[in-house]
C-alpha positions in Angstrom: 0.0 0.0 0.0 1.7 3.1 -1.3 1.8 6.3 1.0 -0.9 9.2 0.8 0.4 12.7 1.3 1.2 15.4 -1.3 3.8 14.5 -4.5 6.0 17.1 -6.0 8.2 16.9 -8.8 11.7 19.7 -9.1 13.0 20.3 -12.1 15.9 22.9 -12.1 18.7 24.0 -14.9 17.0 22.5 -17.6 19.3 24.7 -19.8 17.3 24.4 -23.0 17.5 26.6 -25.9 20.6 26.7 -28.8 22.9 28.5 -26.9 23.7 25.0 -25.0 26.3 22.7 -24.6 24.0 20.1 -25.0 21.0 22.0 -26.5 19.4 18.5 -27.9 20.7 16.3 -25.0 18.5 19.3 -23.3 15.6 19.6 -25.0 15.2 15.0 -24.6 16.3 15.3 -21.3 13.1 17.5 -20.5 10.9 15.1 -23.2 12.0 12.4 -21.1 11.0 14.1 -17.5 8.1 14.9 -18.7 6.7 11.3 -20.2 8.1 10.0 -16.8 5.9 12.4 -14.4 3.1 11.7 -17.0 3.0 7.8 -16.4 3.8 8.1 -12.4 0.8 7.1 -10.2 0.0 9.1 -8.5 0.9 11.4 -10.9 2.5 14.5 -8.7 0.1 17.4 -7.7 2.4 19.9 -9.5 5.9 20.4 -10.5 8.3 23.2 -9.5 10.9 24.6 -12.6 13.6 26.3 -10.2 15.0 28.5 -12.9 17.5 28.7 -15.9 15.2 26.9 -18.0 17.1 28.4 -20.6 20.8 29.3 -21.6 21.0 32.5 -23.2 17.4 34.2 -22.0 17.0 35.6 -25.3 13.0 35.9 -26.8 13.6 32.9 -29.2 15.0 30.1 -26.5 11.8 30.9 -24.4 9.8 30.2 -27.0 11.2 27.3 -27.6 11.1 26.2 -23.9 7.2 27.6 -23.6 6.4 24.9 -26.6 8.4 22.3 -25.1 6.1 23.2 -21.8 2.9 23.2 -23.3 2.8 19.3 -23.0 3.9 19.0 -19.1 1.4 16.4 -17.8 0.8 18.0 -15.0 0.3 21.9 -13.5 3.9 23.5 -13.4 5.2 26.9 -11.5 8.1 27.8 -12.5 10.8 30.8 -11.3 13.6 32.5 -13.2 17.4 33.1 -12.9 20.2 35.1 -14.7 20.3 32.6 -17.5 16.2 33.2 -18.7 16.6 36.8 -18.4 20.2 37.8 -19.5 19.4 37.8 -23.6 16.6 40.5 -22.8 16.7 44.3 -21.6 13.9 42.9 -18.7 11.7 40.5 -17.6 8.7 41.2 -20.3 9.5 38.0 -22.4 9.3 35.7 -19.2 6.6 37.2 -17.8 5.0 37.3 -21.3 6.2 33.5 -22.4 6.5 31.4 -19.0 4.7 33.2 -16.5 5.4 35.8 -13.3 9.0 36.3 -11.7 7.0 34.9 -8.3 4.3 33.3 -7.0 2.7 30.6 -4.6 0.6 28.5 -4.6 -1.7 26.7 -2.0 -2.3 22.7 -2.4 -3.8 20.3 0.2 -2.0 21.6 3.2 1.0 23.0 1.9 1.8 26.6 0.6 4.5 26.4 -2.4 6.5 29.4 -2.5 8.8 30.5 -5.8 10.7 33.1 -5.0 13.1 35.4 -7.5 16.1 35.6 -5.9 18.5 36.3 -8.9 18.8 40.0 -9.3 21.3 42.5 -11.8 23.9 43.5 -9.9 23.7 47.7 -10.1 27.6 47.5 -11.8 26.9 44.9 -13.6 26.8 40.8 -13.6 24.5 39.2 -11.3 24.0 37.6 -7.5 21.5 36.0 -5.1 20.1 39.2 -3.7 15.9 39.4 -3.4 14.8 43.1 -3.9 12.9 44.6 -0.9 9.7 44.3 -2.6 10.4 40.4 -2.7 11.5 40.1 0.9 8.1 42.2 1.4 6.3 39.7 -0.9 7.9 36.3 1.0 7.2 37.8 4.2 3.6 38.1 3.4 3.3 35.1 1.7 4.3 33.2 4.9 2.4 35.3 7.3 -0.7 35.2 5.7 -1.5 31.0 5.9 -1.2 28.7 8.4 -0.2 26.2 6.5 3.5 25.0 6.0 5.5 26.2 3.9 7.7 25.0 1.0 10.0 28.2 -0.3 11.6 27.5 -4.0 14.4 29.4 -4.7 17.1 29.7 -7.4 20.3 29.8 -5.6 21.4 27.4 -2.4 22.2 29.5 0.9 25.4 28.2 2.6 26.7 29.7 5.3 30.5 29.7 5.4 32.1 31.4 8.4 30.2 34.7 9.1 29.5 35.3 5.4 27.8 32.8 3.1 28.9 31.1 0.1 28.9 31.8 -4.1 26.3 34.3 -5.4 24.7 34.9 -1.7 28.2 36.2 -0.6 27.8 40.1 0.4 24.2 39.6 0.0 21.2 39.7 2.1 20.8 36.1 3.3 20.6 36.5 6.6 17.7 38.6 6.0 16.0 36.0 3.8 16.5 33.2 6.7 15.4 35.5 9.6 12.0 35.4 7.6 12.3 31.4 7.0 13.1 30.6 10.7 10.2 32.8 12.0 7.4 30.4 10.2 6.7 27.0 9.4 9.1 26.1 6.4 9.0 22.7 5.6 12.7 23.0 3.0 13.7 25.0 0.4 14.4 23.5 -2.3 17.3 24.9 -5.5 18.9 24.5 -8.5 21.9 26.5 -9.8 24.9 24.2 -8.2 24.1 21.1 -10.6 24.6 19.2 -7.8 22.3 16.6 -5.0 22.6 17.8 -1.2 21.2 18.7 1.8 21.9 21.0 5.0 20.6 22.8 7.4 21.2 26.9 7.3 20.7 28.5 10.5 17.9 26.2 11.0 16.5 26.1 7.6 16.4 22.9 5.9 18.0 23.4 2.1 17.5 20.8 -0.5 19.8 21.3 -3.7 19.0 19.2 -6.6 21.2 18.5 -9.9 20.7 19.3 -12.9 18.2 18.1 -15.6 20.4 19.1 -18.3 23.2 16.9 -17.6 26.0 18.6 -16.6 28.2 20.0 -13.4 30.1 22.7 -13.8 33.7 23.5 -12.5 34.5 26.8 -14.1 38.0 25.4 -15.1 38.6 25.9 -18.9 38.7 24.5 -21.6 35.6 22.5 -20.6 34.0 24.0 -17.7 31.9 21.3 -16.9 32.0 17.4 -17.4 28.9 15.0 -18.0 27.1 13.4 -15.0 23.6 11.8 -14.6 20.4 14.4 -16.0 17.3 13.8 -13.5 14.6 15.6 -11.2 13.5 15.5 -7.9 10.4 14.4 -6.4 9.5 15.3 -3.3 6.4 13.9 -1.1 5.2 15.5 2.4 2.3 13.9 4.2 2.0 16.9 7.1 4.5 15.8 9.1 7.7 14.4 7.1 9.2 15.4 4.2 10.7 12.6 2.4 12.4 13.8 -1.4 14.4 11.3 -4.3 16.6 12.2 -7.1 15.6 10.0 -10.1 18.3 9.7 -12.6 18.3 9.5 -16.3 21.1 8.3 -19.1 24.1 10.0 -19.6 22.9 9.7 -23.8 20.0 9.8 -25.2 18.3 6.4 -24.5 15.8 5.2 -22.3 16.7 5.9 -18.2 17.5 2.9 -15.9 14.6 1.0 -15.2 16.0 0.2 -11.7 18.1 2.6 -9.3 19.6 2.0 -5.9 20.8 5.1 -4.1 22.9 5.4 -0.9 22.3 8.7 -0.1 23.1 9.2 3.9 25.8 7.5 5.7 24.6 8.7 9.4 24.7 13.0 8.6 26.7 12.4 6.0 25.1 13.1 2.5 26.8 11.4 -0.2 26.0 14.6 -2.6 26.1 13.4 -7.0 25.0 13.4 -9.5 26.7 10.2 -9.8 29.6 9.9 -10.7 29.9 12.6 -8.7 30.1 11.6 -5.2 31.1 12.4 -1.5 33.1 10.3 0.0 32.6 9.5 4.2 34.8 9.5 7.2 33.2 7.2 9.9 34.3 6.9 12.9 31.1 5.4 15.0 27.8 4.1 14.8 25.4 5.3 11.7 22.4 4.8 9.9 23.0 3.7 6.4 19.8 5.2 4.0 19.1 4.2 0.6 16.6 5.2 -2.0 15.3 2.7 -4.4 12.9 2.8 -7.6 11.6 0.6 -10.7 9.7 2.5 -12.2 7.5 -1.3 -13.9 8.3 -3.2 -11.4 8.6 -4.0 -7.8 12.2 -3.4 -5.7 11.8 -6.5 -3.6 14.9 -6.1 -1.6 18.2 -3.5 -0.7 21.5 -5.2 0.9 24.3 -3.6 1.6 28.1 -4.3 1.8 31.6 -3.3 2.7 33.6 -6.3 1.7 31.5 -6.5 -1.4 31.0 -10.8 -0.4 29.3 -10.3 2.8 25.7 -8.4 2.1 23.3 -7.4 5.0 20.3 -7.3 4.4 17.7 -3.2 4.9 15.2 -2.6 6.5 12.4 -0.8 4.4 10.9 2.4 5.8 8.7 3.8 3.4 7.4 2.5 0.3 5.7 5.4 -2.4 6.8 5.8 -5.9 10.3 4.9 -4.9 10.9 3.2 -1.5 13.5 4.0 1.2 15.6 1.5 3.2 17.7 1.7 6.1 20.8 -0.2 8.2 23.2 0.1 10.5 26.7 0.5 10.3 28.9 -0.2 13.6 32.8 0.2 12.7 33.1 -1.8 15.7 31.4 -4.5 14.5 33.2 -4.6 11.7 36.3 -3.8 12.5 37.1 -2.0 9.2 40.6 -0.4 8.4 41.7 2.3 6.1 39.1 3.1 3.1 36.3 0.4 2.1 33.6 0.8 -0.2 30.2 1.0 0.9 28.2 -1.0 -1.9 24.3 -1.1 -1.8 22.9 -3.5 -4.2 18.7 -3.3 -5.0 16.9 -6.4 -6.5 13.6 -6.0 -8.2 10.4 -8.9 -7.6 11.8 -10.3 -11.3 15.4 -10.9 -10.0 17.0 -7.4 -11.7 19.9 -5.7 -9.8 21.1 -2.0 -9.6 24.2 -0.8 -7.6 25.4 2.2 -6.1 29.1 2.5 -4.2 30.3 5.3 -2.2 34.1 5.2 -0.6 34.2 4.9 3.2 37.5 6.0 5.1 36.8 4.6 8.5 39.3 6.6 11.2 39.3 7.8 15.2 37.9 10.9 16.5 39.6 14.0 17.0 39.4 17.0 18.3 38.0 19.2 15.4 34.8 19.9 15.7 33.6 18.6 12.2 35.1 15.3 13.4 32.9 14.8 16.6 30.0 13.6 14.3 30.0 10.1 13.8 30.3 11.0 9.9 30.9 13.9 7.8 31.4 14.2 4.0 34.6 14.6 2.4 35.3 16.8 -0.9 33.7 16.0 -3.6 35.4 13.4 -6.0 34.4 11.1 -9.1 33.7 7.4 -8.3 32.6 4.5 -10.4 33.4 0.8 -10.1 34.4 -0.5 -12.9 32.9 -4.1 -12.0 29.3 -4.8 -10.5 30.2 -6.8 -7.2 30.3 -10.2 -6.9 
């Protein structure tokens, strides 16, 4: 028996439009999400488009992305950034093509916020910094219900020492949290990083998703970016927990997996991707293991998981929806690891299919850093495949 509760789809930097680096990887990738969230039941209530829909912003690409739109299965909202509004002098052609700069909308008991937060800098270029007419606009949008919230934004907020990080540095974030913290937000949820994670920001739960269109970018010429897994987020909140799943597509244009194990938290420790990006973890007690699993015509019948990669323990399932999650523990004392491992989780489908994911483990002592006295904490981003399923 599935789950009741509302069903959200996130679909962010779908980068569509001829000015891409992929521009027809982009423009399938988006074909693809879209016949996906059409055959899902329960199909989701609505779907949130967390900005640069586009590349360049000029008239013609958002043309091209409102016909691409005009078959979304279900009711969308979407939000812009600097790349939908940089090829025009203003907003007009958004607002004329796709729809307002921000807006909310009430479902069964949850308020959906999109929020502009992606302003002109007055000397030029841009940066994460909400006019005081939107600050004025959030704020009444959460004082005026009494329903949660969920706030969808453009740009993650990350703290880093007493400023916070990329486009919100110098900027008003603290402002923009002061207003979070004060009511009932559920998450925000982004785009803009092309990348999976999730932290808390001075008590504000921030979910970042990847990238539809299929690429992460570094900033380091002459490529700038390298290729990892296109996908979308669904997210499902059924008044008390919010639960959310990044479903993954094909780095090519072919039909996704039909089958996907994630291992996205080892204890706090998110394991970010898209794979095959990944964080590696430092464990040095007792965690939870938690995976995500989907097949999308068929059943997942059963998650294990592994750090010898011959010896599999079995998870416990924990919620079962459109995509199930599964749990286990992990004692290094148990296990008596040494050095780095590889923790393997390995999903089997009711018709005997498998799926795989691997994230590398360092398993070490306490010390006296405060980052270390967490039983786990992600290490810097790095690129991981196996080369061979398991055994």
């Amino acid at each position: 028996m599935r789950e009741t509760g509302l069903l959200l789809a996130q679909l962010t930097d779908l980068h569509v439009g001829g000015k891409g680096l992929n521009a027809l990887d982009a423009d399938n990738n988006l074909r693809w999400a879209m016949s996906e969230l059409g055959a899902l039941d329960p199909a989701p209530d609505c779907a949130l488009l967390t900005a640069d829909l586009v590349c360049g912003g000029a008239r013609e690409e958002l043309e091209q992305c409102a016909e691409l739109l005009r078959d979304f299965p279900v009711p969308w909202y979407a939000l812009p950034a600097n790349h939908d509004l940089w090829g025009e002098d203003d907003a007009s052609a958004w607002e004329a093509l796709i729809g307002p700069r921000r807006q909310s909308v009430d479902l069964a008991g949850l308020r959906v916020i999109l929020l502009d937060d992606v302003q002109r800098k007055p000397g030029g270029g841009w940066w994460a910094h909400p006019e005081d007419a939107a600050l004025a606009w959030l704020e009444e949008q959460l004082s005026t219900t009494d329903l949660p919230c969920l706030v969808a934004h453009h740009v993650p907020i990350l703290p880093v020492g007493d400023d916070y990080h990329d486009q919100w540095a110098g900027s008003n974030a603290s402002e923009v949290l002061a207003l979070l913290t004060q009511r009932n937000v559920v998450a925000t949820v982004t785009g803009h990083w092309h990348r999976n994670g999730e932290w808390d920001a001075d008590g504000v739960r921030v979910i970042n998703t990847g990238a539809l269109a299929g690429w992460n970018w570094t900033g380091t010429p002459p490529h700038y970016c390298f290729p990892v897994r296109p996908g979308y987020r669904l997210l499902h909140y059924d008044g008390a927990q919010r639960r959310s799943f990044w479903r993954e597509g094909s780095y090519w244009t072919g039909p996704a997996p039909d089958r996907q194990v994630t291992l996205e938290w080892i204890g706090p420790a998110h394991t970010g991707g898209p794979r095959p990006q990944v964080h590696p973890a430092e464990v040095s007690a007792r965690v939870t293991l938690k995976a995500n699993a989907y097949a999308p015509n068929d059943e997942i019948a059963s998650v294990e998981w592994s750090v010898t990669h011959k010896e599999w323990a079995p998870m416990t399932r924990v919620f079962s929806g459109v995509w199930s999650e599964w749990e286990a523990e992990l004692d290094p004392a148990a296990l008596r690891p040494a050095g780095e491992l590889i923790c393997c989780v390995r999903a089997r489908t009711a018709d005997g299919k498998e799926a795989f994911d691997e994230v590398p483990v360092r398993f070490g002592q306490r010390d006296s850093s405060a980052m270390n006295t967490l039983p786990a904490y992600p290490l810097a981003e790095t690129l991981f495949e196996l080369f061979y399923c398991p055994e």
